[in-house]
ZAMARGU-4260 file (C-alpha; in steps of 0.2 Angstrom, whole numbers, plus 5000, padded with zeros to 4 digits):
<rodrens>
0) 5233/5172/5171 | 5228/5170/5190 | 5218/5185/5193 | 5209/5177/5177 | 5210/5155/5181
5) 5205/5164/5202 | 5191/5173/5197 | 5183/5158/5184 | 5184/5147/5199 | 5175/5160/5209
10) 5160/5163/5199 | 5161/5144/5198 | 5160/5141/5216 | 5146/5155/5220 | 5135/5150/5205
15) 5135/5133/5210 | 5134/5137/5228 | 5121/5151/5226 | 5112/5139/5214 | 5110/5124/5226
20) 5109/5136/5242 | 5095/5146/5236 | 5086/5126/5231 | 5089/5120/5247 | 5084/5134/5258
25) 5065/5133/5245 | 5066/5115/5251 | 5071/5118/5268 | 5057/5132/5272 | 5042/5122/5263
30) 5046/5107/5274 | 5047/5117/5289 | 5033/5127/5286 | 5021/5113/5283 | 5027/5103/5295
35) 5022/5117/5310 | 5007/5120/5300 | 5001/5101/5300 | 5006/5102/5320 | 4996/5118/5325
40) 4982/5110/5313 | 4982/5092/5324 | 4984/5106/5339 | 4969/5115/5334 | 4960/5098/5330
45) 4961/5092/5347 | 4956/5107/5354 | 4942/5108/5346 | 4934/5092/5348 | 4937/5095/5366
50) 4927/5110/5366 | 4911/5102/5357 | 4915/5089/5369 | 4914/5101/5383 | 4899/5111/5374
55) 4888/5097/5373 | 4887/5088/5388 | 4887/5102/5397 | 4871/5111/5385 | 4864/5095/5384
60) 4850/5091/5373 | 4845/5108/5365 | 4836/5113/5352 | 4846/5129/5340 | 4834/5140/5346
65) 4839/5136/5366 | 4858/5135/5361 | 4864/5153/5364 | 4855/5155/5379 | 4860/5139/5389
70) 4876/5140/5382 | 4878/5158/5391 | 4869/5148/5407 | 4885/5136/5405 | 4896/5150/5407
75) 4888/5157/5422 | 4889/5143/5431 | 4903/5141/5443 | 4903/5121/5442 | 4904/5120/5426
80) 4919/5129/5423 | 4920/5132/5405 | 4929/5148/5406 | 4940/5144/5415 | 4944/5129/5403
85) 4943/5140/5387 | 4954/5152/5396 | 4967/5139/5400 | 4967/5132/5382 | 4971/5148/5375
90) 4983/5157/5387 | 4994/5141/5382 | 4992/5150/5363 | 4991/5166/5364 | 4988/5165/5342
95) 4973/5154/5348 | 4957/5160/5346 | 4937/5148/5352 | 4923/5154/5342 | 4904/5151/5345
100) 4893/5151/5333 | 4875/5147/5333 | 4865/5137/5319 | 4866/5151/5306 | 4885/5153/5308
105) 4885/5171/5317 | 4899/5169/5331 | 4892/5173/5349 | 4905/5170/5359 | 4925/5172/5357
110) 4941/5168/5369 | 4956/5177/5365 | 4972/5172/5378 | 4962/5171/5392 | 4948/5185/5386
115) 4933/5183/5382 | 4917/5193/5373 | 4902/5189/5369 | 4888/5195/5358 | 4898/5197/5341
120) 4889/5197/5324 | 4901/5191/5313 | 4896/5175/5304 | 4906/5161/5299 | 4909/5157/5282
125) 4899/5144/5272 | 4914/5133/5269 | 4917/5130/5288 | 4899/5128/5293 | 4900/5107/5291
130) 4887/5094/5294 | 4896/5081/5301 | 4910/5082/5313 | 4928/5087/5308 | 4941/5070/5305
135) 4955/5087/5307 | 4956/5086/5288 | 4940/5102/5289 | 4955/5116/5287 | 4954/5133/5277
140) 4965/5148/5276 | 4950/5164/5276 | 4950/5181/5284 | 4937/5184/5296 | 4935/5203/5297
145) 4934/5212/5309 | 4941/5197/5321 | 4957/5196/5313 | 4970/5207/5303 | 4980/5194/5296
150) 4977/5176/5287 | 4973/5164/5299 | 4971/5144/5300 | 4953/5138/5306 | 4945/5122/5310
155) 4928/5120/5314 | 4914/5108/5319 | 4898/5105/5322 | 4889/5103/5341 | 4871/5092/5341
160) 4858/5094/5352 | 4841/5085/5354 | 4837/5072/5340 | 4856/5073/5335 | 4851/5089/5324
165) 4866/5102/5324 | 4864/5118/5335 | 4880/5126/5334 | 4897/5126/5328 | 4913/5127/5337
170) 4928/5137/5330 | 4947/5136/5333 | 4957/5147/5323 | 4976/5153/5326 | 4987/5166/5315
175) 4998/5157/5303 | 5011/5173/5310 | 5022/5164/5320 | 5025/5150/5308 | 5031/5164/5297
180) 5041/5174/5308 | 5048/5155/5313 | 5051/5153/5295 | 5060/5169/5294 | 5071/5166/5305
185) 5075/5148/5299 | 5079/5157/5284 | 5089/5171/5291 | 5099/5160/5302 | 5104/5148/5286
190) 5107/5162/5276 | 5122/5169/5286 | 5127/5150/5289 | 5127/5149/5271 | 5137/5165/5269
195) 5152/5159/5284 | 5153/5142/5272 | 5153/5153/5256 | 5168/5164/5265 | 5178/5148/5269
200) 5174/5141/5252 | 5183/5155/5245 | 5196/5156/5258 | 5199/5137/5251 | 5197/5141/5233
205) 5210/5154/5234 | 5223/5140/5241 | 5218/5129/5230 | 5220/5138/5216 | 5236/5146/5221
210) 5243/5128/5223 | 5238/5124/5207 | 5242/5141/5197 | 5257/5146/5206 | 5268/5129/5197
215) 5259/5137/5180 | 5267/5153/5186 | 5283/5144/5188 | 5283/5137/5172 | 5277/5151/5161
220) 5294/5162/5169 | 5305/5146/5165 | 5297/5146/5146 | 5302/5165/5146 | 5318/5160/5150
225) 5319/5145/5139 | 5315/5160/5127 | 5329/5170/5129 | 5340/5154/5128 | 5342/5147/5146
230) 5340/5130/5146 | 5344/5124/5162 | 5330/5130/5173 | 5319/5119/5180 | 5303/5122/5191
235) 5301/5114/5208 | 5288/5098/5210 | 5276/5100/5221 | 5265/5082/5228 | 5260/5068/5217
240) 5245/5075/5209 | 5241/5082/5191 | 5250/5098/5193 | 5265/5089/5199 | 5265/5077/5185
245) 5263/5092/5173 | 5280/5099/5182 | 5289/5084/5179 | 5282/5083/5162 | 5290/5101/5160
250) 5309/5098/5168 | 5310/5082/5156 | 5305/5095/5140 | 5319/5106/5147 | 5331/5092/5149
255) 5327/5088/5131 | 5326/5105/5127 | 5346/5104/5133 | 5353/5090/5128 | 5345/5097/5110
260) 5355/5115/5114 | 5370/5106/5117 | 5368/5093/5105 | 5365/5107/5092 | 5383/5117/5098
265) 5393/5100/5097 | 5384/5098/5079 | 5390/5116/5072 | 5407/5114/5080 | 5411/5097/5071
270) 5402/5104/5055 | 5411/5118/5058 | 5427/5108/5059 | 5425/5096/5045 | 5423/5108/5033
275) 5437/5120/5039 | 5450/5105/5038 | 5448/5100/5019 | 5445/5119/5012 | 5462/5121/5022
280) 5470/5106/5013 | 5464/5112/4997 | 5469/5132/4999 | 5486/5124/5007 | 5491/5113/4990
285) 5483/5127/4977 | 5494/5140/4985 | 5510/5129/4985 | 5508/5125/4967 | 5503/5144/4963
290) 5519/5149/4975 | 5531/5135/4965 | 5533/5126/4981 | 5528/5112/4974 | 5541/5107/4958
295) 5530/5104/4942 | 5533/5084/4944 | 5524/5083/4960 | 5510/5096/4955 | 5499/5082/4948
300) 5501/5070/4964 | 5494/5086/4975 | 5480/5088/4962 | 5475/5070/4964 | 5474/5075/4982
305) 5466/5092/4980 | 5452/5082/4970 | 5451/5067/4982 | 5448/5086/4994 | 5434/5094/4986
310) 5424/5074/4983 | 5424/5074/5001 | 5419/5092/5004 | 5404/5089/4990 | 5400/5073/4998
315) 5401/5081/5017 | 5389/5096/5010 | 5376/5084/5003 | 5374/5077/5021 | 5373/5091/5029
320) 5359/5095/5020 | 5349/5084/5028 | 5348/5090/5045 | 5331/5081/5051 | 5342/5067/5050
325) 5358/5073/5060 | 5346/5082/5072 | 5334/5066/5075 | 5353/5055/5078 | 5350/5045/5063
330) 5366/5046/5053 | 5366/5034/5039 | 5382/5026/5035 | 5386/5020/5018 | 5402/5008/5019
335) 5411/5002/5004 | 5427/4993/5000 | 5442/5004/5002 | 5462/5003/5007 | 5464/5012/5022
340) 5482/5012/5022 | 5483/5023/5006 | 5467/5034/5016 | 5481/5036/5029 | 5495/5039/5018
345) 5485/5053/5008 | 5479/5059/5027 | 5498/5062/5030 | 5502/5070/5015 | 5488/5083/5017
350) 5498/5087/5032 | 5512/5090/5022 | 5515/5106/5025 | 5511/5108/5043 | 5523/5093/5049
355) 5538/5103/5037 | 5533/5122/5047 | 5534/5111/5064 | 5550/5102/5061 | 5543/5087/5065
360) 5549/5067/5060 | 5533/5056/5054 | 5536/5040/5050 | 5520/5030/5044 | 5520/5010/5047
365) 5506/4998/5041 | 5507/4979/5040 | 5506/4977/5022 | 5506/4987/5008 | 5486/4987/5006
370) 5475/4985/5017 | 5456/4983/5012 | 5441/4985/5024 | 5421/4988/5021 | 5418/5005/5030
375) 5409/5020/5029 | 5424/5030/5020 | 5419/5047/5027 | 5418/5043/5044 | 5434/5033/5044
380) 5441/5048/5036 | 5436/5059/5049 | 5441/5049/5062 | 5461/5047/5055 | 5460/5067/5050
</rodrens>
């Protein structure tokens, strides 16, 4: 029975806790992963419109096909400094990658943690080639080959040169990597959190259930012993709780259980009695008439006895048969008119012949001759035998 109730609890516990672990860590990852994907998204955002803000005012107003090649002036020039900028915005992110593109999209220029290179013909995608500037909500997930092996998060805007018509674009893209790996670890570190809390919830099912089986244990070998017809055992009470009330639930049955044993001892006894003590009064009298003990003029007094006798036996037979009755302590009594001096006498008589063998000197005194009371007769019979 424990190995059984222990293990239900068990696959109890771990369905509910793998259940609600495994719903929770879903939960957990999602919001972590989008939140650090909205950050490095307002990260890229800024940077990029400080890049066309760098682009354009140092370019000036250019015309597309002018772009590249005062854009590569730009670089050249030591007072301007973009280098050195794009180089210090990207060695902060290593995963951060400005792109160059020129009207048509094909990316001129790239700087990659603090390197750069230049005459690249890879294009830019259509769906990141905007005409108006990015509000940071101008995101996509694509897969520029040959610049990057992996899925990566790019934002990108226009630059305007002369007449406010669009020359260029800029392009800041970063791996979505690290967010993984970050996730991954999140996951890793609350997986073996979750499997120290699952070891101690065990740990605590495994009291918890031994507190509550091991008074069932109790009771199941007191029950056996009930079985074999011990009736005083009693289990021990543990606490106030459920289980406890259940143990005192069980020693009441076992004291009831007891008192019913001894009751039931006590009832066979007197049963056992009563009937004995008018078969004995009857066998007693019939064998002193068949012996001639008893002279012929006195056969027909014992015979009145001997009949009174066997009216009581039949009538003590009749109640024993009900035993619901007797065992359930309701006993019903039947009282009637009767003279219970002449019970008395008749009582002595049928003593007769054990008062003669001891020798003894009985002397029978009653205030009157008769004496009539309203009694149960059998019961009052029973009490004077």
């Amino acid at each position: 029975m424990f190995k059984s109730v222990f293990a239900k609890y068990v696959t109890a516990v771990m369905a509910i806790f793998v259940v609600g672990f495994i719903v929770l860590l879903v939960v957990l990852t999602s919001i972590v992963s989008n939140t650090l994907s909205e950050g490095k998204a307002h990260e890229m955002n800024d940077v990029c419109d400080a890049v066309v803000g760098y682009v354009q005012d140092s370019v000036g107003d250019v015309t597309p096909e002018d772009f590249i090649p005062a854009f590569s002036a730009c670089l050249s020039d030591p007072s301007l400094r973009l280098t050195e900028l794009f180089a210090a915005l990207t060695i902060t992110d290593s995963d951060l990658n400005i792109l160059i593109a020129d009207q048509s999209g094909v990316i001129r220029y790239r700087m990659c943690n603090g390197q750069e290179e230049q005459g690249l013909e890879v294009s830019l995608p259509e769906s990141l080639l905007p005409e108006q500037d990015t509000d940071g909500d101008a995101l996509d997930i694509v897969q520029l080959t040959p610049l990057f092996d992996s899925d990566v998060l790019v934002l990108s805007a226009p630059i305007r040169g002369a007449s406010d018509e669009i020359v260029g674009y800029v392009a800041v893209s970063s791996s979505t990597a690290p967010n993984g790996r970050m996730v991954q670890e999140l996951a890793k570190t609350a997986i073996s959190s979750a499997l120290l809390v699952l070891l101690a919830a065990m740990i605590a099912v495994y009291f918890i259930s031994e507190r509550v089986i091991g008074p069932l244990r109790e009771m199941a070998a007191a029950a056996r012993k009930f079985a074999s017809g011990k009736f005083d055992v009693r289990v021990n009470v543990y606490g106030r709780d459920e289980v406890a009330e259940l143990a005192v639930a069980f020693n009441n049955m076992a004291e009831s259980l007891e008192n019913l044993e001894t009751m039931r001892n006590s009832f066979i006894a007197n049963v056992s009695h009563d009937l004995r003590t008018p078969m004995t009064t009857i066998a007693g009298f019939i064998d002193g008439i068949r012996d001639g003990v008893i002279p012929p003029e006195e056969q027909d007094h014992y015979l009145e006895v001997i009949s009174v006798e066997v009216q009581r036996l039949s009538r003590l037979v009749t109640s024993l048969l009900d035993l619901s009755r007797i065992q359930a302590g309701d006993r019903k009594f039947t009282p009637k008119p009767f003279d219970i001096c002449e019970m008395a006498r008749l009582i002595l008589i049928s003593f007769e012949q054990k008062i003669e063998e001891k020798k003894l000197q009985v002397e029978f005194l009653c205030d009157e001759e008769r004496m009539m009371v309203y009694a149960d007769h059998d019961a009052i019979y029973q009490i004077f035998y």
